[in-house]
C-alpha positions as CSV (number, residue, x, y, z in Angstrom):
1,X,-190.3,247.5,-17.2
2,X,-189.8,243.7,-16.4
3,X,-185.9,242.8,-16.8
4,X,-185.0,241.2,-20.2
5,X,-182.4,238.6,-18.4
6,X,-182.0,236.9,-15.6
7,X,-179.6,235.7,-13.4
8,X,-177.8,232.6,-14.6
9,X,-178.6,233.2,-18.1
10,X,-176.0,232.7,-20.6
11,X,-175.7,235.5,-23.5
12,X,-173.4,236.1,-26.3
13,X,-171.9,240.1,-25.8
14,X,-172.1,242.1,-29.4
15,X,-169.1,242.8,-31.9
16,X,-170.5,246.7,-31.6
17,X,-171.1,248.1,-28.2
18,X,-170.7,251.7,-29.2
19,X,-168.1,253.5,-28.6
20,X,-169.4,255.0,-25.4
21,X,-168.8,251.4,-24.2
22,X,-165.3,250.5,-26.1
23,X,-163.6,249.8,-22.2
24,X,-166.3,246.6,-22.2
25,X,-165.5,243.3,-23.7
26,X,-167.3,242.2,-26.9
27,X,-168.0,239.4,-29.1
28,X,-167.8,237.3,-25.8
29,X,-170.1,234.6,-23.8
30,X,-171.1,235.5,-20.5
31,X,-173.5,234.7,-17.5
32,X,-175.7,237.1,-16.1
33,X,-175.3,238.2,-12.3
34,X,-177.5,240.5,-11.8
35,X,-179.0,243.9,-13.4
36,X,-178.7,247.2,-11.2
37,X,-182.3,247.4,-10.4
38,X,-182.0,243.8,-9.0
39,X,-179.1,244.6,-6.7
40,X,-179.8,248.4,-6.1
41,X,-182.9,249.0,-6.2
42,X,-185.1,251.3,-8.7
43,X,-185.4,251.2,-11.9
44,X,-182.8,250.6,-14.8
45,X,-183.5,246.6,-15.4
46,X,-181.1,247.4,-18.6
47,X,-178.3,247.4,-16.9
48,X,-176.6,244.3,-16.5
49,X,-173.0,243.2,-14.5
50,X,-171.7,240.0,-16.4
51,X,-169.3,237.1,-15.7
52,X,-167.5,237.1,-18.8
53,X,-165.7,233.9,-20.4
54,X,-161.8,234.2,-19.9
55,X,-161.9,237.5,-18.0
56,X,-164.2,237.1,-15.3
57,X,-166.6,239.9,-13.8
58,X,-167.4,243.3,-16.0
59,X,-170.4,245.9,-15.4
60,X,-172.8,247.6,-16.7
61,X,-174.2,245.6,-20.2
62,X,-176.9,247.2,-21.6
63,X,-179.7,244.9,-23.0
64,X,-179.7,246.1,-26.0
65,X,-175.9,244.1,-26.5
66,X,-177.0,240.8,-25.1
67,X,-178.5,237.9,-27.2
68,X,-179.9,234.8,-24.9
69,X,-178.2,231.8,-25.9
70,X,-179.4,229.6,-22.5
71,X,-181.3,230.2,-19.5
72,X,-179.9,229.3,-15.9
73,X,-176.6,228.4,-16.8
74,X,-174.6,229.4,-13.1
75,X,-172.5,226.1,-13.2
76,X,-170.5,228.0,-16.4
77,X,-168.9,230.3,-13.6
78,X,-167.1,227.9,-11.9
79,X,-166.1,226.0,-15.0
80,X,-164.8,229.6,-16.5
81,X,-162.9,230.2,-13.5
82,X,-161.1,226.7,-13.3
83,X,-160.5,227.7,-16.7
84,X,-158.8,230.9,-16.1
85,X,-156.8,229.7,-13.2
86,X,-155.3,226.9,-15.2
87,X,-154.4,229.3,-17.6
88,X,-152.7,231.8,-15.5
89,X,-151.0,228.6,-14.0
90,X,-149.8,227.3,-17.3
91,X,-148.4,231.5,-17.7
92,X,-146.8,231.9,-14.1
């Protein structure tokens, strides 16, 4: 099964991730890294690790919790990141 997202695409995380999933972040925008098959080889393409907006990296998404808002959207990260620095800045 062909993966459902991409690297560099931008998604919006689901309110409702079940509560097998309650440590993941929700309701959230995020870039795609990579999905497990893509980095470790075999199968599971549902499986995605994320760079989330205002927190930074989190693993494993399942598909079924991402909408696609844009394709190829990589230059978010470093924005986001700038972002969070500033803030912990502005904190510290």
């Amino acid at each position: 099964m062909p993966a459902r997202f991409h690297p560099g695409d931008l998604v919006r995380i689901s309110k409702n991730l079940g509560a097998a999933a309650r440590y993941l972040h929700t309701d959230a925008e995020a870039i795609v890294e990579y999905s497990y098959a893509g980095k470790y080889g075999g199968n599971e393409d549902n499986s995605y690790s994320l760079f989330v907006k205002g927190f930074g990296k989190s693993n494993w998404y399942d598909a079924n919790h991402l909408t696609l808002i844009e394709s190829d959207r990589f230059d978010l990260i470093e924005t986001w990141k700038l972002e969070m620095q500033n803030k912990e800045n502005k904190s510290g």
